[in-house]
C-alpha positions in Angstrom: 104.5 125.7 44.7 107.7 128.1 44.6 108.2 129.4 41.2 110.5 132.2 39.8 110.0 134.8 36.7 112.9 136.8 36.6 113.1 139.6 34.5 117.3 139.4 33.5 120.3 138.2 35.4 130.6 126.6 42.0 132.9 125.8 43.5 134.1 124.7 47.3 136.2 123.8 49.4 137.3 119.9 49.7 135.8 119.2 46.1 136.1 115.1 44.9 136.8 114.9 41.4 134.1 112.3 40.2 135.1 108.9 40.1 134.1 107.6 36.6 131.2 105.2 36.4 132.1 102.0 33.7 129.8 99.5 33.2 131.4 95.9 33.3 130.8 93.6 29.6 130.4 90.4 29.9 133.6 88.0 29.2 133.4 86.4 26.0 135.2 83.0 25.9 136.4 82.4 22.3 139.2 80.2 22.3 137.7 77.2 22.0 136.1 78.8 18.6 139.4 79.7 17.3 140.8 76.7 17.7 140.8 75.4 14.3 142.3 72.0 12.6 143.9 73.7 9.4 144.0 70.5 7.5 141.7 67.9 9.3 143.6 65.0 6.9 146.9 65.5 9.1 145.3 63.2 11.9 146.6 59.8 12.3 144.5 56.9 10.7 142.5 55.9 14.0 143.4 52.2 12.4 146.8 52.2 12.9 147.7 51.7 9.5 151.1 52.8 7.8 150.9 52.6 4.5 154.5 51.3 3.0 156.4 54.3 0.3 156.5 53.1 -3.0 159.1 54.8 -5.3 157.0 57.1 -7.8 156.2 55.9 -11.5 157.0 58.2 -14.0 153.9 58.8 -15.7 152.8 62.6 -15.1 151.2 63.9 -12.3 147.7 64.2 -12.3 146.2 67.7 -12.1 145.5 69.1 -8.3 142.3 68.7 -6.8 140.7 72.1 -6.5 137.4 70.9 -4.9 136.8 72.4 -1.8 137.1 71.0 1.6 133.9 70.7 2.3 134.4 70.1 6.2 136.9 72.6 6.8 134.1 75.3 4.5 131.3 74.1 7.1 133.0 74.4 9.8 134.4 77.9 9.2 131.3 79.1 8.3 129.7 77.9 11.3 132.1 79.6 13.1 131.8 82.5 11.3 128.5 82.8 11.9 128.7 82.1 15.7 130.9 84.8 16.2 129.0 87.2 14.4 125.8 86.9 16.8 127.5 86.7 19.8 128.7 90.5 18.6 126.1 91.5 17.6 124.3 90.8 20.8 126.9 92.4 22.9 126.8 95.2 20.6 123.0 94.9 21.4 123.1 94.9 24.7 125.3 98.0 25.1 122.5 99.7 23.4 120.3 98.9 25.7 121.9 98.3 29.1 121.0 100.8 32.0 122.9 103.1 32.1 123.7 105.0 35.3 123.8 108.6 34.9 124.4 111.7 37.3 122.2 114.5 37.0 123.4 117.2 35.2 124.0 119.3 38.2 126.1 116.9 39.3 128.3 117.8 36.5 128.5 121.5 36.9 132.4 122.6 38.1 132.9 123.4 42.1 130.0 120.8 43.1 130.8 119.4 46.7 129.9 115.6 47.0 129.6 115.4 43.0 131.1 112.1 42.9 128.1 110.2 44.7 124.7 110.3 43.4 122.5 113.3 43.7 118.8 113.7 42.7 118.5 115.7 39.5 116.3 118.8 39.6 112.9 118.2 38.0 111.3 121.3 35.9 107.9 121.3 35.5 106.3 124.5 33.6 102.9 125.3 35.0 100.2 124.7 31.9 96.8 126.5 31.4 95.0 124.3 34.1 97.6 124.3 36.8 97.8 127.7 37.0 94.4 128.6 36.7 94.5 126.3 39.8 97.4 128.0 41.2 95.4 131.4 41.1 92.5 129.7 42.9 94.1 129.0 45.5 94.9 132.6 46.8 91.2 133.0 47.5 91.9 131.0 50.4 91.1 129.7 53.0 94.4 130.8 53.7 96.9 129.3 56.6 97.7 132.9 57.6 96.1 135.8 55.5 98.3 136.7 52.4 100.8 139.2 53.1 100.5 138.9 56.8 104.3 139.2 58.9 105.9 135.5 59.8 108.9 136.7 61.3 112.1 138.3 60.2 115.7 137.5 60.2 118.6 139.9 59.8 115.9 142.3 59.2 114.6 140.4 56.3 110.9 140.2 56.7 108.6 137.1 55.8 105.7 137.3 54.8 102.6 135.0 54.1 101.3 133.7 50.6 98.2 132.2 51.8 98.6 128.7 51.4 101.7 127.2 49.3 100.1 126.4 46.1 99.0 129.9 45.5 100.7 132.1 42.5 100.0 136.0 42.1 101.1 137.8 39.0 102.8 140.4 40.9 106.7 140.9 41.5 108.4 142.4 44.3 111.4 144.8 44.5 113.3 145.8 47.0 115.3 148.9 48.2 118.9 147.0 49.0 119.5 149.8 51.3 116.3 150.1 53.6 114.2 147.3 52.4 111.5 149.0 51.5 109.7 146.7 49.5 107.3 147.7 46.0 105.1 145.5 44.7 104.5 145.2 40.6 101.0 144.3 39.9 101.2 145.3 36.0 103.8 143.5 33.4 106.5 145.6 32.4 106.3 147.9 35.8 109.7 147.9 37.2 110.3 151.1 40.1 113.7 152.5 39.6 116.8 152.0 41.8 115.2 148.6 43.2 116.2 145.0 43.0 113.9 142.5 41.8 113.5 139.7 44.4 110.5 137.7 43.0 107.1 136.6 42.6 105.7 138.1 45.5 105.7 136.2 48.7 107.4 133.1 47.1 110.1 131.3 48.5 112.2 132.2 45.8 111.6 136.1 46.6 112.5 135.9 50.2 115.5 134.2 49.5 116.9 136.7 46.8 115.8 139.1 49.5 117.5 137.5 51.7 120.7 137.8 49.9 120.3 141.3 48.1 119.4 143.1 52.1 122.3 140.8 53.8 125.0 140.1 51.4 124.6 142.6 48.4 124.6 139.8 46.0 121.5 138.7 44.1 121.2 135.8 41.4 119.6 135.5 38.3 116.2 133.8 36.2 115.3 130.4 37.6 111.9 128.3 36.6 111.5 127.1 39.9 112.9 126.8 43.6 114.7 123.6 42.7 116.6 124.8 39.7 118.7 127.6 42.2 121.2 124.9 42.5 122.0 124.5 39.3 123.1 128.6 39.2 127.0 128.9 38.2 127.3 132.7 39.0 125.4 135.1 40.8 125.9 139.1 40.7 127.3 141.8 43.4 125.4 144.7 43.5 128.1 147.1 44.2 129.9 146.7 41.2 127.9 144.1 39.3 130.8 142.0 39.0 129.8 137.9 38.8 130.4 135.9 41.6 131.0 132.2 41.0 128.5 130.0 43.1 129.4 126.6 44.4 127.1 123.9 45.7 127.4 120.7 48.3 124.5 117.5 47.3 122.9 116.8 50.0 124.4 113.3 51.9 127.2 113.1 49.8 128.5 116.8 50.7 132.0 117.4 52.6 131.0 120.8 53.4 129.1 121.2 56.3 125.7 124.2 55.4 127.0 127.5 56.7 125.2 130.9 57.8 124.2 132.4 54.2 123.7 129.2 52.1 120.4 128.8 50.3 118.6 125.4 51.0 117.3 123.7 48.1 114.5 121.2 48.0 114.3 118.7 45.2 111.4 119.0 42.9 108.4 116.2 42.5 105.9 117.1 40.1 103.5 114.1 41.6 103.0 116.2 44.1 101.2 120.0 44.1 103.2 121.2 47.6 106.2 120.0 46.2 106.0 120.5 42.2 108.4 123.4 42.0 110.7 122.4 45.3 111.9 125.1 48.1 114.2 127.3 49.0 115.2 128.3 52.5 118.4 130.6 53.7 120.4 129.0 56.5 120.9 131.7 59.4 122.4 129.5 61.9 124.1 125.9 62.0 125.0 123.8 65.6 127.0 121.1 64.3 127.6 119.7 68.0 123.6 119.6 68.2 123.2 118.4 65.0 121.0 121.1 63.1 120.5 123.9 61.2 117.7 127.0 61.6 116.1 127.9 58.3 114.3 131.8 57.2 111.4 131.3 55.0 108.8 132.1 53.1 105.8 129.9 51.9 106.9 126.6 53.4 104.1 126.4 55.6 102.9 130.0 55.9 102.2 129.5 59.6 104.6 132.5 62.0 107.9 131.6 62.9 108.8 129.1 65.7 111.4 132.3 66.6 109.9 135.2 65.0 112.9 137.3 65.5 115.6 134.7 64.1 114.3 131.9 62.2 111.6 130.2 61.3 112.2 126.3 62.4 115.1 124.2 62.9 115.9 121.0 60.9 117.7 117.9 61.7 122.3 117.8 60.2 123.8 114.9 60.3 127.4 113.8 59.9 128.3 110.4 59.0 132.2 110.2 58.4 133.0 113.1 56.5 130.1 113.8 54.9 126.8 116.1 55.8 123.3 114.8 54.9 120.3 116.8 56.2 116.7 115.9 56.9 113.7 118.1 56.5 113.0 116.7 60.0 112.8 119.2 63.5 115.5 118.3 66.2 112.9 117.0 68.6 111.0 114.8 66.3 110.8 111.6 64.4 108.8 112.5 61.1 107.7 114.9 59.0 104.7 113.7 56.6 103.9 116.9 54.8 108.4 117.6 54.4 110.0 117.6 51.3 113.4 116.1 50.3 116.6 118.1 50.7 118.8 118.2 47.6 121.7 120.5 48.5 122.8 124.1 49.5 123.9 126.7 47.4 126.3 129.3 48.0 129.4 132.2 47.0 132.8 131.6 46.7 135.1 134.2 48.0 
């Protein structure tokens, strides 16, 4: 469970404009119910009788009829009628049709791949119970022993958080200089001069690490790991000026993951692993091969598979021009305990 407490703080290259989804009313045939007789005594006597002209009398005319005609009255208000419930059902059934929404991320400006489907990002707020829970779980028995070195990339160390579910009440900040990392254990304690990267040993806290020790950026409050890629702007430490952040969707993407990007995994609160989603940083990408090596923290919380470059490697794929990646390694077939990819995240120039 990745989760983020910050205290403060798109757009790509090849971007589809989205192709506008319309929903298709049923055709209505009317014609036949407009097609009225306006005076049904016009019609020739079925008979065949002609009635012979007589010259006109002179005796006065007698007043005009003003009954109405009772056939034509029925049958116009039948009409009438009809017509009005056949509207009113279509009206009904707009109301109530399925519609078929994007998420909103989907709709954010510089999105990559925005106009196929995407997962939306779930957010799911820990209550009482959970994290309770949450805090239990950091007595272990822990994968690798909590705060224990995984491996480091570009100098950015990982470090273990016990098991995944586990959540501490402590924040890290980081020297963007050295690296030097200070841990927060009371509320409110924030050392001078450093860069707030997280709750410790999250995934969330290496990856704003990640990005504040490599690329002097850093990006701002997010519930959960998931909800990164919904982030407009980040900041540049240097100046502080805001950076605009675009995003590709996963399978639908036309830009391929690059060295730098930030890996988001989609949300499901069903399950506990996966409740708050993931974020990795992308440190290398072999688009002959066909995948892309990911830096870490509390995917697994097991050491690195290279513990001087990355932590594991994950299946890319590209199916005419569009990239789609699977939380699979290159050598295998499945991954039971994986979670599902829903984009990568990234500055603009």
């Amino acid at each position: 469970m990745d989760l983020d407490t910050t205290p403060g703080a798109g757009e790509d290259d090849g971007v589809d404009s989205k192709a506008p989804i319309t929903s298709r009313m049923p055709e209505l045939e009317l014609s036949g119910l407009l097609n009225l007789d306006e005076d049904r005594h016009s019609a020739p006597d079925p008979t065949g009788f002609t009635p012979t002209m007589t010259e006109p009398t002179a005796t006065p005319p007698s007043p005009p009829d003003r009954r109405p005609n009772q056939g034509f009255s029925r049958r116009r208000l039948a009409t009438i009628l009809l017509l009005t419930g056949v509207l009113a059902g279509v009206l009904v059934w707009i109301a109530n049709r399925d519609e078929v929404t994007t998420p909103a991320v989907a709709r954010l400006p510089h999105t990559d791949g925005a106009e196929l489907f995407a997962p939306p990002s779930v957010i799911e707020t820990l209550d009482l119970e959970r994290f309770h829970a949450a805090q239990r779980a950091c007595e272990g028995p822990c994968v690798t022993a909590f705060g224990a070195p995984l491996g480091r990339a570009d100098g950015v160390e990982s470090r273990s958080n016990c098991v995944s579910t586990c959540v501490r009440l402590e924040s890290s900040f980081v020297d963007p200089d050295t690296g030097q990392l200070q841990i927060a254990r009371t509320a409110g304690e924030r050392p001078e001069r450093l860069e707030y990267a997280g709750l410790t040993y999250q995934c969330v806290e290496y990856a704003r690490r990640w990005w504040i020790q490599t690329l002097g950026l850093t990006f701002g409050d997010v519930p959960t790991a998931a909800d990164i890629l919904a982030l407009t702007e980040g900041r540049r430490l240097s100046d502080q000026a805001v950076i605009p952040l675009g995003r590709s969707l996963n399978g639908s993407a036309r830009r391929a993951p690059r060295r730098g990007d930030l890996l988001i995994y989609a949300a499901d609160p069903s399950d506990p692993e996966w409740r708050a989603g993931h974020v990795a940083v992308v440190v290398e990408t072999d688009l002959e091969q066909g995948w892309v090596a990911l830096a870490e923290q509390n995917y697994d919380n097991r050491p690195w598979s290279d513990p001087e470059h990355y932590a594991r490697r994950i299946r890319l794929w590209r199916v005419g021009e569009r990239y789609t990646l699977l939380d699979i390694a290159p050598d295998q077939t499945e991954n039971p305990d994986g979670g599902r990819i829903a984009g990568w995240i990234y500055p603009r120039p």
